[in-house]
N, C-alpha and C positions, 0 to 999 in steps of 0.2 A: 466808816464801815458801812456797807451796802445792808441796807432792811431786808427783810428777808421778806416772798412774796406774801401780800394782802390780800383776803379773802372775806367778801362778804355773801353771809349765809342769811334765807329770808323764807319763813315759814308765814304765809298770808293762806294758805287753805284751809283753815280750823277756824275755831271760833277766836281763840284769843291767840293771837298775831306774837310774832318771838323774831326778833333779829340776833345773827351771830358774829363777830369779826374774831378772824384769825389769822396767822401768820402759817403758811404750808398744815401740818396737821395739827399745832395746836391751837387750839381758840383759845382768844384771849378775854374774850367774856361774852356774856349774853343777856339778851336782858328782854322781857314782856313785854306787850301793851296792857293800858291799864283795866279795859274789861274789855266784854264781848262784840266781837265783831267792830274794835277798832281799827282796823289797817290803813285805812283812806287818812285819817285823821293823825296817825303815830308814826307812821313807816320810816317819814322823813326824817322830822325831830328824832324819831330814838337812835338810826344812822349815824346821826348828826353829831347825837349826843357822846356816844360810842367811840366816832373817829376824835373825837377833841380830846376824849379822858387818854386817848394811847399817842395825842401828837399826831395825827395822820389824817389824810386828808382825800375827799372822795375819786381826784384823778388818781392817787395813786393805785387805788381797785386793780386786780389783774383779775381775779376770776369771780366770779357770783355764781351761787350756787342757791339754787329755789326748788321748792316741791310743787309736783306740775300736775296735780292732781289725783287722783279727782277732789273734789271737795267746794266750799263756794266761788259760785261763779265770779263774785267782783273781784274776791279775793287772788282767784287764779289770776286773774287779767292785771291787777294792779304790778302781782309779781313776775310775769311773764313780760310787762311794758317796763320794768325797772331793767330787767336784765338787758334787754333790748337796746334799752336809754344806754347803760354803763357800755355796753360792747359799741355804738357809738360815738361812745366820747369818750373812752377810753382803750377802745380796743379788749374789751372784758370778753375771757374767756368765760363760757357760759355752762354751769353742769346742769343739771334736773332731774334727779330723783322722784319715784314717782310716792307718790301722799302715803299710803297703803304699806309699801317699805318704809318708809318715813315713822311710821306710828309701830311698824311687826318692831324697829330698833330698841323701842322702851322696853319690850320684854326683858333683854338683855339682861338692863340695870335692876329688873325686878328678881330676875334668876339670881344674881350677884348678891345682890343687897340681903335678900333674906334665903339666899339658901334651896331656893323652890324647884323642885321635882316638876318643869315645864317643857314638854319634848314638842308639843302642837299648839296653834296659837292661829287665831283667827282676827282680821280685825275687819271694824263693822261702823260703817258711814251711813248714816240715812242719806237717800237718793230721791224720799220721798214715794207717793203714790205707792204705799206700802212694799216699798222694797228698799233692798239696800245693796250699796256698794261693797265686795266682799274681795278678800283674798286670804290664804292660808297657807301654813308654814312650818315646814318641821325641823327641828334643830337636830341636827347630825354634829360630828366629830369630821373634822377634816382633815386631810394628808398630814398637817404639820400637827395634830393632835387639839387643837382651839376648835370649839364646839361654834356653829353658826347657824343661821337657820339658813332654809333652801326654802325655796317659793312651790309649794305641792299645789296650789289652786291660784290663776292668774286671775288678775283683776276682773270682777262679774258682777251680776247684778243677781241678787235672789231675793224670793223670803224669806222669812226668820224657817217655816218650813222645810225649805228646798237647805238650807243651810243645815240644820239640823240630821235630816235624813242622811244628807253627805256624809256625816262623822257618826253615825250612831253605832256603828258596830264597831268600830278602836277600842282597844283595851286598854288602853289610858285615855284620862278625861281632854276634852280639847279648850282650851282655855281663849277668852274673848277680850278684847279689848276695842277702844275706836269710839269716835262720839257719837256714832249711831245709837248710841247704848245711852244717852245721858237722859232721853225720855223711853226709851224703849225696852229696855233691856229686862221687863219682865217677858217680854216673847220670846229672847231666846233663852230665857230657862228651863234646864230636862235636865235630867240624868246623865250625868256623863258631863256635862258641861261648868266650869270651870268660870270667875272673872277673877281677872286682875284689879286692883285699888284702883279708883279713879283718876287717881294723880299719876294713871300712867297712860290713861286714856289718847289723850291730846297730842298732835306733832310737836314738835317743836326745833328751832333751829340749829340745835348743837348736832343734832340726828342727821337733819340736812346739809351737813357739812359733814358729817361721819363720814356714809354714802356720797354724797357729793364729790370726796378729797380721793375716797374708792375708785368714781368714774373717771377724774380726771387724772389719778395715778395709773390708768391702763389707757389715757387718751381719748374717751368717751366724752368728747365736748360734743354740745347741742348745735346746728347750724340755724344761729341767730335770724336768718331770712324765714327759716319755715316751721322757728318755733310756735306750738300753739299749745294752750293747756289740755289736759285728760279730761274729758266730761263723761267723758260714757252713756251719757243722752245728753239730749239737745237741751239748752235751755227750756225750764214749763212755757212760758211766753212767745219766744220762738217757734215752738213746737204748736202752741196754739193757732198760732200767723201762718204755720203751712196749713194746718185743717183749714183754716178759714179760706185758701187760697184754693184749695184743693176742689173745694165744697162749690166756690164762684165759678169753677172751670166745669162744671159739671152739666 
C-alpha cells in the first residue's frame, strides 16, 4: 500500500525551535528543541529523530513547510536553506507562512481550551531599537459558520505607543500575544488590553503546517529560486555597513 504524502514542518523563527512531520493534514508528532535559540545545533538530529520513530526517511519529503518571518535572522535563513536543500534533492514542494500568522494560530487553541470571549488579537515581536514587529486580527464567523480570524493590520513595525492608540477606542479589549512581550510586555499595558498565557506566546511547528497544509491545499507553493525570509528591516550590522558606506561616499 502506497504512504500517503510526507510533510515536514519547521519553526526556526522563535526562540525555541519545534519541528513537525506529517502525512497530508495530519501530523504525526512534533517535538521542541531543548532550549533557547537552539536551531543550528538540533534541527537536524530532532528531523532525524522524528523520521526513524515513523519508519521514513528524508528522500521521501514531498513538501516542507517553514515560517518565513519575520523573526531571527539565522533562524530564518537556516529554514529558508533547509527548504531550499530538500526541493533539491528531493524535488520538495515548498509552503511559508508568514511568523505573525504562525503565532495569531495559538489563539485558536486558547479560545477552545478555556472557553474565552476573544474577537481581536495582536501579536508582538521585538524588532528591537524600540520598536516591534506587529500584525492584528479579528475573528469573524465565516460562510460555512467556523469562526476564523481575518488579518485587520498587515505586518508593521510600531511602538508599543503607535500600537496601542490603534485599538484604544474598540469596545472589546484587544488581546496580545508574541515573544516581543517576554521582556516587554509591561509597555504594552492600558486599559482595554488583554494577554494571553505565555504558553501561547511562541510559534511553533504544528501551526506551521496548519497554514502551511492551507497554502498548499489552494496551490500556494513558494518558487524555491526566489525564496527569501521576511525581515522587515535590514539586518542592525548590515544596516550598520551601509551608514558606514554611505558616510565614505560623502
Amino acid at each position: 500500500m502506497m504512504q500517503k504524502n510526507l510533510i515536514l514542518a519547521v519553526e526556526t523563527s522563535g526562540r525555541i525551535g519545534s519541528v513537525a512531520v506529517a502525512t497530508g493534514e495530519k501530523i504525526l508528532a512534533q517535538a521542541f528543541f531543548s532550549g533557547v535559540m537552539r536551531h543550528s545545533a538540533e534541527i537536524f538530529p530532532t528531523i532525524r529523530t522524528l523520521l526513524e520513530r515513523f519508519g521514513r526517511a528524508p528522500r521521501e519529503i514531498n513538501e516542507v513547510y517553514i515560517s518565513l518571518g519575520p523573526g531571527s535572522f539565522t533562524g530564518l535563513r537556516i529554514a529558508v536553506a533547509l527548504a531550499k536543500s530538500m526541493h533539491l534533492a528531493n524535488g520538495a514542494k515548498i509552503a511559508a507562512p508568514k511568523t505573525l500568522d504562525v503565532i495569531a494560530a495559538n489563539a485558536d487553541d486558547y479560545i477552545n481550551q478555556e472557553n474565552a470571549d476573544v474577537t481581536t488579537v495582536a501579536c508582538v515581536l521585538d524588532a528591537k531599537r524600540s520598536q516591534f514587529f506587529v500584525a492584528a486580527y479579528e475573528r469573524n464567523c465565516s460562510a460555512g459558520g467556523a469562526a476564523e480570524f481575518r488579518k485587520i493590520l498587515p505586518d508593521c513595525l510600531m511602538t508599543p505607543r503607535q500600537l496601542l492608540e490603534r485599538f484604544e477606542d474598540r469596545n472589546k479589549p484587544i488581546w496580545l500575544l508574541g515573544e516581543g512581550l517576554v521582556y516587554y510586555k509591561d509597555k504594552f499595558s492600558a486599559e482595554g488590553v488583554r494577554f494571553l498565557p505565555e504558553n501561547y506566546w511562541s510559534p511553533q511547528a504544528s501551526k506551521v503546517h496548519l497554514l502551511g497544509w492551507k497554502m498548499a491545499s489552494e496551490g500556494n507553493f513558494a518558487n524555491p529560486l526566489t525564496l527569501e525570509p521576511i525581515y522587515l528591516r535590514r539586518p542592525e550590522a548590515e544596516e550598520k555597513w551601509r551608514q558606514r558606506e554611505e558616510r565614505t561616499k560623502r
